[in-house]
C-alpha positions in Angstrom: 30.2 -35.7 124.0 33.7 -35.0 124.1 35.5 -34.3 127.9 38.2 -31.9 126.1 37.9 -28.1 125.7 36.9 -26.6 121.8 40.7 -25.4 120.3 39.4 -21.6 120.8 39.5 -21.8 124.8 42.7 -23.7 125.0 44.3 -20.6 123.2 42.4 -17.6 125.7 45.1 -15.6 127.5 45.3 -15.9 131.3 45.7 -13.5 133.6 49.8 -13.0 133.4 49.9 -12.1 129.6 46.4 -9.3 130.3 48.0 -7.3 132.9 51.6 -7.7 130.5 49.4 -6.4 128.0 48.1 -4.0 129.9 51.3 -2.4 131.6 52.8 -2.3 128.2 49.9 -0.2 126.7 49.8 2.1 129.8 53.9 2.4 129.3 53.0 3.5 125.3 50.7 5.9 126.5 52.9 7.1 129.0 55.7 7.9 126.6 53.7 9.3 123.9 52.6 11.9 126.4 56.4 12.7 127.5 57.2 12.9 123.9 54.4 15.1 123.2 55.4 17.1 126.3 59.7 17.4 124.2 58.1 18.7 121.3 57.8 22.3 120.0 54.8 23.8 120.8 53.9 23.8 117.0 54.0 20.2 116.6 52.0 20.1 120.1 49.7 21.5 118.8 48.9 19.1 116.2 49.1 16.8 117.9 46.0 18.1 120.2 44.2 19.7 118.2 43.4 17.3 115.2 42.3 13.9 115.4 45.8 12.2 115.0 45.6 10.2 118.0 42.4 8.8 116.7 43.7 7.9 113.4 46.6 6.4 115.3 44.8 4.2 117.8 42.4 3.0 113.9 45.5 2.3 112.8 46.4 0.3 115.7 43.4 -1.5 116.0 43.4 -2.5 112.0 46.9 -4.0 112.3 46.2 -6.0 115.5 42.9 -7.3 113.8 45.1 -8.1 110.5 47.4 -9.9 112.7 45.2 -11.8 114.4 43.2 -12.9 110.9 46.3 -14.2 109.6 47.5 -15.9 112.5 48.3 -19.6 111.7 45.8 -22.1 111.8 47.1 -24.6 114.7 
């Protein structure tokens, strides 16, 4: 059996690039919520009332996933 790890482990994330990960989707979330806060009361409505932040986060996901699908083969 071989000693060396399968290619998939040797491309995990550590620790650093989770909590940059993380910090940067708190700091999204963060300014969505200020910009929400700018906007006329109309539009904040709309916001909060339908389910656009759900279709944003399914639109989110679908392009992380796409992205990570196509990534080069190493």
């Amino acid at each position: 059996m071989p000693d060396r790890l399968p290619a998939a482990s040797s491309r995990q994330p550590g620790l650093r690039e989770v909590l940059l990960v993380a910090a940067l989707v708190v700091a999204v979330v963060l300014a969505a919520d200020a910009l929400t806060n700018v906007l006329p009361t109309d539009v904040q409505n709309v916001v909060v009332h339908t389910p656009l932040a759900i279709g944003v986060l399914v639109l989110g996901t679908a392009i992380v996933l796409w992205r990570i699908l196509r990534a080069p083969k190493p």
